[in-house]
Structures are given as C-alpha cells and as structure tokens.
VEXKOL-839758 format. One record per residue (C-alpha): x, y, z; chain. Coordinates in Angstrom, 1 decimal. Layout:
<sites>
+--------+--------+--------+-------+
|     px |     py |     pz | kette |
+--------+--------+--------+-------+
|      X |      Y |      Z |     A |
...
+--------+--------+--------+-------+
</sites>
This chain:
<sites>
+--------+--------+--------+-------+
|     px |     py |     pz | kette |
+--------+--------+--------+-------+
|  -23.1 |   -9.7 |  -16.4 |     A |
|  -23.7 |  -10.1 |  -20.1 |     A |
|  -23.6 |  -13.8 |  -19.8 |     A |
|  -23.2 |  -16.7 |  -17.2 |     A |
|  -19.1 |  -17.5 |  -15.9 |     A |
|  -19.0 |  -20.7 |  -16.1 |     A |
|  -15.7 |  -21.6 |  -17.5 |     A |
|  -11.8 |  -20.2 |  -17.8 |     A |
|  -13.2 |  -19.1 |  -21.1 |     A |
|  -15.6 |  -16.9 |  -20.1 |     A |
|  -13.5 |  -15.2 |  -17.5 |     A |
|  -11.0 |  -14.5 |  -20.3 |     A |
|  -14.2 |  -12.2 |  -22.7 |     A |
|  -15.2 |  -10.8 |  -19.7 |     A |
|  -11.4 |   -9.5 |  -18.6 |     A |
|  -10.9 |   -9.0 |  -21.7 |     A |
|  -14.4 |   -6.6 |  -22.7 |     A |
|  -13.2 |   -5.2 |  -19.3 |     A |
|   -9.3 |   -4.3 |  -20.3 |     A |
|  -10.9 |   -3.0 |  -23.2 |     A |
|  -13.4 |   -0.4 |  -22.0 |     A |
|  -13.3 |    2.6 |  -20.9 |     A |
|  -15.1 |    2.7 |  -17.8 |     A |
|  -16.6 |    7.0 |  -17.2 |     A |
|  -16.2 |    6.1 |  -13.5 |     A |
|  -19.9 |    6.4 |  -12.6 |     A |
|  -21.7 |    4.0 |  -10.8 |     A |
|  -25.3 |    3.6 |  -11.2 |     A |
|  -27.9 |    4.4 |   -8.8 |     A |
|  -29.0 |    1.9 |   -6.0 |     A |
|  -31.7 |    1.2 |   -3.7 |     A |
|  -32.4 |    2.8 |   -0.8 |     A |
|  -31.5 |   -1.2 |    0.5 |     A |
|  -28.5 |   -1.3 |   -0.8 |     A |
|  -27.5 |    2.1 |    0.3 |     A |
|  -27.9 |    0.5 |    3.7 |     A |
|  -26.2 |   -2.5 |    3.0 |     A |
|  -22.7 |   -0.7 |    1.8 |     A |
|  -23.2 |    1.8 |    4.9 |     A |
|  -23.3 |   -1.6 |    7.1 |     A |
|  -20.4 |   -3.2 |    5.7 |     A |
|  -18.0 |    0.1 |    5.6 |     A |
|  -18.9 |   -0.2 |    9.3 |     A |
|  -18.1 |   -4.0 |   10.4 |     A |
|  -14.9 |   -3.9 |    8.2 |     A |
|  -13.6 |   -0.2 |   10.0 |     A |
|  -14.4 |   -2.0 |   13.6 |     A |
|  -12.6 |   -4.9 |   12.7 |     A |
|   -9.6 |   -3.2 |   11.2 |     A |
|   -8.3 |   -1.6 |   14.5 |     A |
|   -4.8 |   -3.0 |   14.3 |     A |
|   -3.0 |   -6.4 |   13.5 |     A |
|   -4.8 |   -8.6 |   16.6 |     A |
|   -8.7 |   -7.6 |   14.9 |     A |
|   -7.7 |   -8.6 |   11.8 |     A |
|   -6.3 |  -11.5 |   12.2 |     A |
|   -9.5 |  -13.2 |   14.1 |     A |
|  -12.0 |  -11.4 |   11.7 |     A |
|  -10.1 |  -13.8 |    8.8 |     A |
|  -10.3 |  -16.8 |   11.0 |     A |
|  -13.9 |  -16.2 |   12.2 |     A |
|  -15.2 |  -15.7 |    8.6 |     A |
|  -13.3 |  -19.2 |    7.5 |     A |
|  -15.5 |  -20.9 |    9.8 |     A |
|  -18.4 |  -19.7 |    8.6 |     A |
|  -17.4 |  -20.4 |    5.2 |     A |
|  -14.6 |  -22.7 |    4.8 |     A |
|  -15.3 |  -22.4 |    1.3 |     A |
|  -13.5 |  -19.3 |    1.0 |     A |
|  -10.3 |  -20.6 |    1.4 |     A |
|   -8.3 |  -17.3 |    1.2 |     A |
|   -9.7 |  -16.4 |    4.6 |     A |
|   -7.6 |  -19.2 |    6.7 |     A |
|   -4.6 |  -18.0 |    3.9 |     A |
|   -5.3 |  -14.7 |    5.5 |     A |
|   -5.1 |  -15.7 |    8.4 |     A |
|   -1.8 |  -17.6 |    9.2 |     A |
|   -0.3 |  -14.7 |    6.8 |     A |
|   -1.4 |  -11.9 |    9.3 |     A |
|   -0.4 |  -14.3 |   11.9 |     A |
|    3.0 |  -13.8 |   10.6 |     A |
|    2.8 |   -9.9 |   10.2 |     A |
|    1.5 |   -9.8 |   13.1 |     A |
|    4.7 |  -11.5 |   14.6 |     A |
|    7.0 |   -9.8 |   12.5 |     A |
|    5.6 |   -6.6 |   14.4 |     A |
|    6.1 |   -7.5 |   17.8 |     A |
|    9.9 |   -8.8 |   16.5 |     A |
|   10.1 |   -5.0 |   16.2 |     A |
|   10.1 |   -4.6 |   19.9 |     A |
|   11.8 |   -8.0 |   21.2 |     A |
|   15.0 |   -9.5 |   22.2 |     A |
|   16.8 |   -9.4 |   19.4 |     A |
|   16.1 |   -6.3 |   16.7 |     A |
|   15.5 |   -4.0 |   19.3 |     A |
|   19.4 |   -4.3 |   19.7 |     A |
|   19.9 |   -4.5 |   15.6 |     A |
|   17.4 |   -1.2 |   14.8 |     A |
|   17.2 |    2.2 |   16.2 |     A |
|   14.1 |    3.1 |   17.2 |     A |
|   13.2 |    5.6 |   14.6 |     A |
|   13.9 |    2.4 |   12.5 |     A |
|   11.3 |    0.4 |   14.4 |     A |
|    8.5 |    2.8 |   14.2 |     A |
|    8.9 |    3.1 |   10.3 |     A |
|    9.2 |   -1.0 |    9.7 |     A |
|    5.8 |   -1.4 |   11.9 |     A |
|    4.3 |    1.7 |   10.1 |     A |
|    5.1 |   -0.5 |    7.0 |     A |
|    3.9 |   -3.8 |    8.0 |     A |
|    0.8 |   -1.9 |    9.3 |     A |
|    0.1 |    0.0 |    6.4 |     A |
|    0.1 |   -3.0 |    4.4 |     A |
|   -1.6 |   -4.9 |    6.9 |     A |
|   -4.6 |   -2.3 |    7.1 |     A |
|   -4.8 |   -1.9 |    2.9 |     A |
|   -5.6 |   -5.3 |    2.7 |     A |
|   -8.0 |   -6.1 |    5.4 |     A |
|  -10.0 |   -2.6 |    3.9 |     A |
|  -10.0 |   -4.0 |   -0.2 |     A |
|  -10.5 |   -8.0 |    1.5 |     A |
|  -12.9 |   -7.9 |    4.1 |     A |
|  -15.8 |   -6.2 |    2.3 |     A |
|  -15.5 |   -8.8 |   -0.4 |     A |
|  -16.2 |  -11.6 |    2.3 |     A |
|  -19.6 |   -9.7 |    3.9 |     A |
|  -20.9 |   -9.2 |    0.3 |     A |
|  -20.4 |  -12.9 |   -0.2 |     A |
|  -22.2 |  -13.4 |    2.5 |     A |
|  -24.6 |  -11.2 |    1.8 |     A |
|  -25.1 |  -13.1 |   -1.3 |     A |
|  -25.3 |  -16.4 |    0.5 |     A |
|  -27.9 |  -14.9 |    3.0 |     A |
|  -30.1 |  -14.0 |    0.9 |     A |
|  -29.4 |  -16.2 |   -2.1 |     A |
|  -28.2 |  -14.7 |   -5.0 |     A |
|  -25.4 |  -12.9 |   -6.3 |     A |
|  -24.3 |   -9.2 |   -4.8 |     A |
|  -21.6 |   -8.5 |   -6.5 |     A |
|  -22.2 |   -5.5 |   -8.3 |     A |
|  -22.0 |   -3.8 |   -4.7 |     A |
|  -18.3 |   -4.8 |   -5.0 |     A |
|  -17.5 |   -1.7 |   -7.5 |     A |
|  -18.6 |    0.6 |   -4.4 |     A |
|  -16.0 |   -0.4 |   -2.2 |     A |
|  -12.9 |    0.6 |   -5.0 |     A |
|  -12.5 |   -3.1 |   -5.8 |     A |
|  -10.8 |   -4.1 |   -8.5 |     A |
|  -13.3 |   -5.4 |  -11.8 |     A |
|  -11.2 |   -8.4 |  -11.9 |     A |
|  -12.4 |   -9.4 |   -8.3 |     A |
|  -15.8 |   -8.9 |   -9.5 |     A |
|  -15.5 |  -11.1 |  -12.6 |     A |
|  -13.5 |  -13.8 |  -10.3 |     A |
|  -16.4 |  -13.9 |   -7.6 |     A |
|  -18.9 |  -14.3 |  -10.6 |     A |
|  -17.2 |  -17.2 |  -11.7 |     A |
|  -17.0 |  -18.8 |   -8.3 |     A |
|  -20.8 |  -17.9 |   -7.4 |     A |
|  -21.7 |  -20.1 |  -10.9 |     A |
|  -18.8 |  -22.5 |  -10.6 |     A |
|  -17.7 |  -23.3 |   -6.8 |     A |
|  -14.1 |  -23.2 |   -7.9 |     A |
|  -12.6 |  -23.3 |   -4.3 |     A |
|   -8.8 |  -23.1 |   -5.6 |     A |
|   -9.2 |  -20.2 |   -8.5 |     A |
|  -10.9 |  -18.1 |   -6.4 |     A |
|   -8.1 |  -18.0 |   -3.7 |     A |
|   -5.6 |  -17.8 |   -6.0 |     A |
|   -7.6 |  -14.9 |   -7.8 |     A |
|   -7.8 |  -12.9 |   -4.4 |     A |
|   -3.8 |  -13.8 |   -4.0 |     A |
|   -2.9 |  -11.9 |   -7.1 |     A |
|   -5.3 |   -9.1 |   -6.5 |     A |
|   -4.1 |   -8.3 |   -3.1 |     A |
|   -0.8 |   -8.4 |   -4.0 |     A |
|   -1.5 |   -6.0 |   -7.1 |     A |
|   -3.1 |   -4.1 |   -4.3 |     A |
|   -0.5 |   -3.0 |   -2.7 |     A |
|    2.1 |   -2.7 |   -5.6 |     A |
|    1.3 |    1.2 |   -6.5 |     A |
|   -0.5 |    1.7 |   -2.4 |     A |
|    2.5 |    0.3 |   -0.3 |     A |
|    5.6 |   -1.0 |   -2.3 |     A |
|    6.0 |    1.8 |   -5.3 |     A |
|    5.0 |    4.5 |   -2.7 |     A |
|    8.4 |    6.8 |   -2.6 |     A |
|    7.6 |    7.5 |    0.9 |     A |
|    7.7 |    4.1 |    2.2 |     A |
|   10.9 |    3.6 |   -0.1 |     A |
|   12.8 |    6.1 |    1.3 |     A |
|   12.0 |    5.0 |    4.9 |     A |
|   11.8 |    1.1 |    4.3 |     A |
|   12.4 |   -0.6 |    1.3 |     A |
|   15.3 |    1.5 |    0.2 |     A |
|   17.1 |    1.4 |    3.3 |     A |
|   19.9 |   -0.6 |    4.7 |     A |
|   18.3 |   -2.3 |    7.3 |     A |
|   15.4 |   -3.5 |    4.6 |     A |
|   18.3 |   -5.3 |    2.9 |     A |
|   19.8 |   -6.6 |    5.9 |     A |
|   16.6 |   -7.9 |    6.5 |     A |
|   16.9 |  -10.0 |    3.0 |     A |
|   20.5 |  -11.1 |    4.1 |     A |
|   18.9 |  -12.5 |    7.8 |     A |
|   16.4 |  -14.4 |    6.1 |     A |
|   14.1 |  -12.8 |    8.2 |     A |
|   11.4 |  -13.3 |    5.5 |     A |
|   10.5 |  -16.5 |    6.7 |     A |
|    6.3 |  -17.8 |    6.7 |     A |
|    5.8 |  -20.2 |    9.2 |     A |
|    2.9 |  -22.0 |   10.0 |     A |
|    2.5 |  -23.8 |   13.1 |     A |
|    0.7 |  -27.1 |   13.5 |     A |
|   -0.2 |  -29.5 |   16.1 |     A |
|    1.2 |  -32.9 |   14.9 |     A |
|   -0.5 |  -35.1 |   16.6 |     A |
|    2.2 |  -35.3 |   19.8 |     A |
|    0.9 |  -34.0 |   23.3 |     A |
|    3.9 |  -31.2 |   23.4 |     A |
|    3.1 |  -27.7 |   23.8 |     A |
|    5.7 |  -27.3 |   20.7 |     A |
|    4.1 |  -27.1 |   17.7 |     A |
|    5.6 |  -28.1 |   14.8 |     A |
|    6.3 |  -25.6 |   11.6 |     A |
|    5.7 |  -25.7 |    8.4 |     A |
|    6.0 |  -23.1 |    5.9 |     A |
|    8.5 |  -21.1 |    3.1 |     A |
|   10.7 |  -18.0 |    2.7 |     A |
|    9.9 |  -15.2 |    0.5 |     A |
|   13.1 |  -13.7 |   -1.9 |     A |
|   13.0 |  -10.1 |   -3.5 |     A |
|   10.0 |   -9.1 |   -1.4 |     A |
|    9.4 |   -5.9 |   -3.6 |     A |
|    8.7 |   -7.9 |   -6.6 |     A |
|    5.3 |   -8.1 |   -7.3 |     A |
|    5.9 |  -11.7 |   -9.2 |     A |
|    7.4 |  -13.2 |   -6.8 |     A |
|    5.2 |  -12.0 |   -4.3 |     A |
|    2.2 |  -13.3 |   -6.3 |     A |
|    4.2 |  -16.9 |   -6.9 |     A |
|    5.1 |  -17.0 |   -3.1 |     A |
|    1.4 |  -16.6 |   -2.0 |     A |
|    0.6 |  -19.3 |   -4.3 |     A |
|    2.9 |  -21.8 |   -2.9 |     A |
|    1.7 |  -20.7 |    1.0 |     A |
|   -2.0 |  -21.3 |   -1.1 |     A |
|   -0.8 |  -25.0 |   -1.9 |     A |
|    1.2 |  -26.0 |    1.2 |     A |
|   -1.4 |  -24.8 |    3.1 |     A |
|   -4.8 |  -26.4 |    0.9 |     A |
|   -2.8 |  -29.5 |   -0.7 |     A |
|   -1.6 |  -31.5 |    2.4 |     A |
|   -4.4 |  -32.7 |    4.3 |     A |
|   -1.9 |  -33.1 |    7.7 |     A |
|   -1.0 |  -29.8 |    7.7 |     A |
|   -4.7 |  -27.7 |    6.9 |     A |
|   -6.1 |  -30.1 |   10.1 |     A |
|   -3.0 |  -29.6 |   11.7 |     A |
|   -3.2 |  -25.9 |   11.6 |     A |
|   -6.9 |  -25.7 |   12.0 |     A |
|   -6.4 |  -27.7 |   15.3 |     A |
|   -3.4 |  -25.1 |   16.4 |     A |
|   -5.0 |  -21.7 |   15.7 |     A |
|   -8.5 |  -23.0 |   17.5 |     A |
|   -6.0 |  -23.7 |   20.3 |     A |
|   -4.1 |  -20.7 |   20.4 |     A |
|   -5.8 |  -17.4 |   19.7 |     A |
|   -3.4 |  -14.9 |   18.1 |     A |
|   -1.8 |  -12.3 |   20.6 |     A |
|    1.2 |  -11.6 |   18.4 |     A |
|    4.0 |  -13.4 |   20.5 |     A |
|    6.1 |  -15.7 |   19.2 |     A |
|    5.5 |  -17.2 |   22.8 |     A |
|    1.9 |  -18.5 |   21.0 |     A |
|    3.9 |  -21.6 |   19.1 |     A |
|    7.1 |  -22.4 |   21.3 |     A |
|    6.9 |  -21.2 |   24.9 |     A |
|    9.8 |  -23.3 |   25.3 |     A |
|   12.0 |  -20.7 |   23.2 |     A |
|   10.3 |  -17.3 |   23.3 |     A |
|    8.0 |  -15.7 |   26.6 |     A |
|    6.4 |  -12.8 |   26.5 |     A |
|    7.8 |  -11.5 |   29.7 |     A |
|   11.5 |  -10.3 |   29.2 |     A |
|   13.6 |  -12.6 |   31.1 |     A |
|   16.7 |  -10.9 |   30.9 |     A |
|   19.0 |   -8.1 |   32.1 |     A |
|   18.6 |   -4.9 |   30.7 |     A |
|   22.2 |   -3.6 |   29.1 |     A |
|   24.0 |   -6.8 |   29.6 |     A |
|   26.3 |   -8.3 |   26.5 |     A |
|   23.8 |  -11.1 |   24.5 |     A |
|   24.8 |  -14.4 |   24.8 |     A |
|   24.1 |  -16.8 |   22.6 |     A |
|   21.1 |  -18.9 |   23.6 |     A |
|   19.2 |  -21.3 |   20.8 |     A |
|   20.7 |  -24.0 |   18.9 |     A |
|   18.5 |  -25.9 |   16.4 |     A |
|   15.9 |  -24.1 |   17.9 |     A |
|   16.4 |  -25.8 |   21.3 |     A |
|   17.2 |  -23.2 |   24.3 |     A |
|   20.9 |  -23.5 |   25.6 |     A |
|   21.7 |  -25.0 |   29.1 |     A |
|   20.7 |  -22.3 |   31.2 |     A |
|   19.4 |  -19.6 |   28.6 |     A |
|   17.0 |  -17.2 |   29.5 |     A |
|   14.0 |  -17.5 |   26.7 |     A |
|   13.9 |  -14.6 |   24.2 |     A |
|   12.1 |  -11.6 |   24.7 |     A |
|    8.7 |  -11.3 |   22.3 |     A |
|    6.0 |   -9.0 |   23.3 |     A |
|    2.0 |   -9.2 |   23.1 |     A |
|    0.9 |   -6.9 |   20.4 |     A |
|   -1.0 |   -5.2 |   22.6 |     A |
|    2.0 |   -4.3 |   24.6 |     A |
|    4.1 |   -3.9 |   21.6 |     A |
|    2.3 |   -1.5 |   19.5 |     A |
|   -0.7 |    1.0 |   19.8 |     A |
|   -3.5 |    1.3 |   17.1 |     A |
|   -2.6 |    3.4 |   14.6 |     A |
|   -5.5 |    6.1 |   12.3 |     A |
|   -4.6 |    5.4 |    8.6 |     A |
|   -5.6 |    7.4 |    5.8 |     A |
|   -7.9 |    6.4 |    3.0 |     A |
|   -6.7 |    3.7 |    0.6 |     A |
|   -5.6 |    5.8 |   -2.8 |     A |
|   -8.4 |    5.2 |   -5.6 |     A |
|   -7.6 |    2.9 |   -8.9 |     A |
|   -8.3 |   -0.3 |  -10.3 |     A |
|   -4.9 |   -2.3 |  -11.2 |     A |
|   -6.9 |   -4.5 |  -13.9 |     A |
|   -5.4 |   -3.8 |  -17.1 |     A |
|   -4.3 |   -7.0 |  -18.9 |     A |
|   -6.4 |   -9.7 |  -18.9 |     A |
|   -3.0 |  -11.8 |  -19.3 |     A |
|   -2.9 |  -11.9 |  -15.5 |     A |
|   -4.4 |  -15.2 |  -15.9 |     A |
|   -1.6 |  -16.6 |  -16.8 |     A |
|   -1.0 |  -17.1 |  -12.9 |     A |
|   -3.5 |  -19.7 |  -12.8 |     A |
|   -1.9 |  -21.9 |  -15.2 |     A |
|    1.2 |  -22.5 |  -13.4 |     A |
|    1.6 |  -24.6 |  -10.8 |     A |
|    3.6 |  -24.0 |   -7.6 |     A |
|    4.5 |  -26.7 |   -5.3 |     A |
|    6.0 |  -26.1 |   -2.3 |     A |
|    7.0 |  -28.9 |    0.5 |     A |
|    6.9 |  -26.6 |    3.3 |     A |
|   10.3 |  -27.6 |    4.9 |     A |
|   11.1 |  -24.3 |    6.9 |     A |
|   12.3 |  -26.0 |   10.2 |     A |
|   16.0 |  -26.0 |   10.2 |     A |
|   16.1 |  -22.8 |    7.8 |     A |
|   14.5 |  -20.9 |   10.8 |     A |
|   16.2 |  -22.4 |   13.1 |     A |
|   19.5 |  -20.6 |   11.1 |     A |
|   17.7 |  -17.5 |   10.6 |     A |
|   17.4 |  -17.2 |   14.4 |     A |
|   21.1 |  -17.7 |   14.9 |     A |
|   22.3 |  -15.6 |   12.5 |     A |
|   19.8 |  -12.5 |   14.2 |     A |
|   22.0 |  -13.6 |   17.5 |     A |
|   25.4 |  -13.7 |   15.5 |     A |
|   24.3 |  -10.0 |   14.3 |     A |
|   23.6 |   -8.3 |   17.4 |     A |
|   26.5 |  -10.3 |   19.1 |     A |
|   28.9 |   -8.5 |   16.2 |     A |
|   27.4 |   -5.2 |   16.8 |     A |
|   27.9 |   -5.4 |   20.6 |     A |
|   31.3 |   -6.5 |   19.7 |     A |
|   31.8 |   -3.6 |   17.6 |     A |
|   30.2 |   -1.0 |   19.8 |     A |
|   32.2 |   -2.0 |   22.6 |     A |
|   35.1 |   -1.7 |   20.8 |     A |
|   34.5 |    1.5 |   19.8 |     A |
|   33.7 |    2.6 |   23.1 |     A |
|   36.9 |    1.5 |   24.5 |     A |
|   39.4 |    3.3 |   21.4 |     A |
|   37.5 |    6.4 |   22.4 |     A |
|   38.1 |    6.2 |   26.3 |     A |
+--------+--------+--------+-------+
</sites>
C-alpha cells in the first residue's frame, strides 16, 4: 500500500486510485512460501464448503477464534437461515405448495448462493489469520483468490485501525455485490427462480423472514426469536440495507448477541426447524401421507391435538451438490459505495408475531390448494 489506512479518508484515495486504474490483470510473482500458503487455503475452504451444514459451523468456529471478526457469527445465523429455508423445501408445508422440479431449482438457488459466498468469504478469514499468526499483514494474497480490491483496502484499514463495525459492514456490501452479476442477474437462475411464479408467491407469504433464535434466560427448550424480513430480495440495495440492519440487531443489543451466542453453542446446526421449537416442528414426519392438512399453529402455539410439522435434517433433505467455478470479475467500480457506511440502520428485531402469520398463511395456502384440487378432481369424475 502506498500509504498507512488509518482513517475514512484514506479508504476514500485508495478506492478511489483503485476505481481509477486500470489494473493489466497480472499478479506478481510470489514465494515459493506463499505458493504454499494459497494451495493450503484453496484446500480448507473446498473441505469446508461441502454443503449448507459445513458452512455453517466453519463461520461459527472461526468467530470463536476471532470474535473480532464479527461478520463470521453474521454469517453464521444467516446460513443458519438458508440452511432452513432448504430443508423447508422438503417439509410439511411447501412440499404440498411446489412441485418437485420447483424444489430442486429453489435449493439449487439457495445452494448456489450459499456455496459463492463461503468460496469469496472464507479465504478472507484464513488469510487474516494468517496475518495474525504470524504478525503482519497478508493481504496482498487476497488478489489470488478473485477478491474484490475493495475487500483488500477494507481489511487494510481494519489491520491499522481495529474498526470491528466497518469491516463487517464492508464484507456485507461485498458479498452481496458478490452475488448480484454470479447469482441474481444470472438469466439462468431468473428463468428458473427469480422470474417465476412461485418466487413471487414467495414475496406474498412472507417467507423471507431472518430469525434468530436466542436463549432468554427462561429454562424452556423454546427459544425465543428475534430478527427482520427482507422486501424485493433481488435488489441489491435493499439487500445490502437489510444485512446492515441483521449487522445491528445482531451487534447493538447486548441481550440478544449473548443470547444467541448461548443458543447456537447449545444447538449445533442440523438444518431443522426442530433445532429452535421442538414444541412446533420435529424432524420425524408425524403425519399421514395424502390426508387433507389441517390447520395446526396459532400464534405459534400447536393446536389441541396437532401433530408437529414436518422439517427434515439437511442431511436427510438434500445431497451435496459439485458446483462450478465462481465466474471471474471484480464488482469495485465506484468508490461511492461508501456511502453505505454513513447511514445508519436500526432495526428492533420484532419478528415474533409476523412469523407466527407467515406460518399461517403457508397453512391457509396449501389448505386453498387442496381445496381447489379436490374440487377439481370431483367436476372431472
């Protein structure tokens, strides 16, 4: 680096000398060390980027060696959620909303996305600890793995400065600028996903709820939620604004970061919804196959006599999946992107009774489709 980041100010000439140039594209020769070094890391991220369950402890592992690097228990809880959002795919309830062609293309989605992130995330965390390791900054290895400048220019800063909260919200907006062109803008996964009905019936279902259990200090197996719901999901501002909410709720209430900590020590992830009320959902499919549903949870309380809902293991849910190499490109091209650190975004975390209603309205949709379907059967008997 020319000169020391030390300050917002030098972050600015340095994205700005960066937006500027015209990088050839080569990367300069390295030591036969460092040659070793990249060749390690490649390795331990591949490993632990098997599917959804790998992921999600590699993030909680690496926050507790460095809780410093608070985007790691971000990650976490997020691919928590994904990793939920997965199995969903195969429970009670959209199994009887989605065909099954349907279901194969949402997971392919969530696992694409899933796997893109984890591939452009984890190699920043081993070359920060790298760094630590052997104390002193190693971040020109970042340009090896196809990470974006601005990361490299972000972890500067933090290396000189310690700036806990600018760093996670710097990996927030390149991860989500990540996957804009890779995942979102691909026309493949917009014909098959985002561009479908059933992606917008998603939006109408709520179904983009981010819930993050805690334990709340009560001896109940129930934990207790916190969390937000994400609007126009293919809009890389909001996307960017919603992580930065999750960022504060999750960083800026000292209840809910020891509450959470204390939950996801307790409860290692398996993908089930089963993991935060095993009073609502089980992972063993309680009831009988091609009978009409029923409705069974109120205010997120089982009805009198209501079988629990069906969510599945991962494991059990979904088999690992070979992806293909993340395309190449750096998204840095406006150094204006640091506008995203002036604003602030609060959020309050109040999700309870909103995903209490997103789970009835799921029932009052498959209950109108059975309704439907049956009464179509019957006109054509």
């Amino acid at each position: 680096m020319p000169f020391l980041l030390n300050s917002f100010s030098d972050i600015k000439k340095d994205l700005k000398n960066k937006a500027n140039k015209k990088t050839s594209g080569e990367l300069p020769c390295l030591s036969q060390k460092d040659k070793s070094r990249i060749q390690v890391i490649k390795e331990q991220t591949r490993q632990l980027n098997q599917n959804n369950s790998t992921r999600t402890q590699a993030y909680f592992d690496f926050y507790h060696q460095h809780p410093e690097i608070h985007w790691a228990l971000l990650g976490h809880m997020v691919s928590r959620n994904v990793g939920w959002n997965m199995t969903d795919l195969k429970g009670e309830l959209l199994t009887k909303l989605l065909p099954e062609r349907e279901q194969e293309d949402f997971f392919a989605f969530l696992e694409r996305g899933s796997w893109l992130i984890f591939q452009d995330v984890f190699p920043q965390f081993l070359i920060y600890d790298l760094s630590v390791k052997v104390k002193k900054e190693m971040f020109y290895l970042l340009r090896y793995f196809g990470i974006s400048t601005f990361m490299e220019t972000m972890w500067d800063y933090f290396w000189n400065s310690g700036d806990k909260t600018s760093l996670a919200i710097a990996m927030v907006i390149n991860e989500q600028n990540y996957l804009e062109k890779r995942l979102i803008q691909n026309q493949h996964y917009q014909k098959i996903v985002t561009g479908t009905v059933s992606f917008k019936m998603y939006d109408f279902l709520n179904l983009n709820n981010t819930i993050f259990p805690y334990a709340a200090g009560n001896d109940t197996e129930k934990a207790s939620l916190a969390g937000a719901a994400l609007r126009y999901f293919t809009s890389l501002h909001e996307r960017i604004l919603f992580g930065k909410k999750l960022y504060s709720l999750l960083f800026q209430q000292e209840k809910i970061l020891s509450g959470v900590l204390k939950w996801a020590d307790e409860h290692p992830h398996t993908g089930s919804r089963k993991d935060y009320w095993p009073d609502v959902f089980n992972d063993v499919n309680e009831s009988f196959p091609r009978s009409l549903y029923k409705r069974r949870v109120k205010n997120c309380e089982l009805r009198k006599g209501a079988e629990r809902l069906y969510s599945p293991s991962l494991k059990y849910a979904w088999p690992n999946i070979p992806q293909e190499e993340a395309e190449n490109g750096d998204w840095f091209e406006d150094w204006r992107v640091l506008d995203y650190f002036q604003r602030k975004d609060h959020c309050d975390g109040d999700i309870f009774h909103h995903y209490c209603k997103t789970i009835e309205k799921i029932e009052l949709a498959v209950m109108t489709k059975e309704a439907i379907l049956l009464r179509e059967d019957e006109q054509s008997l």
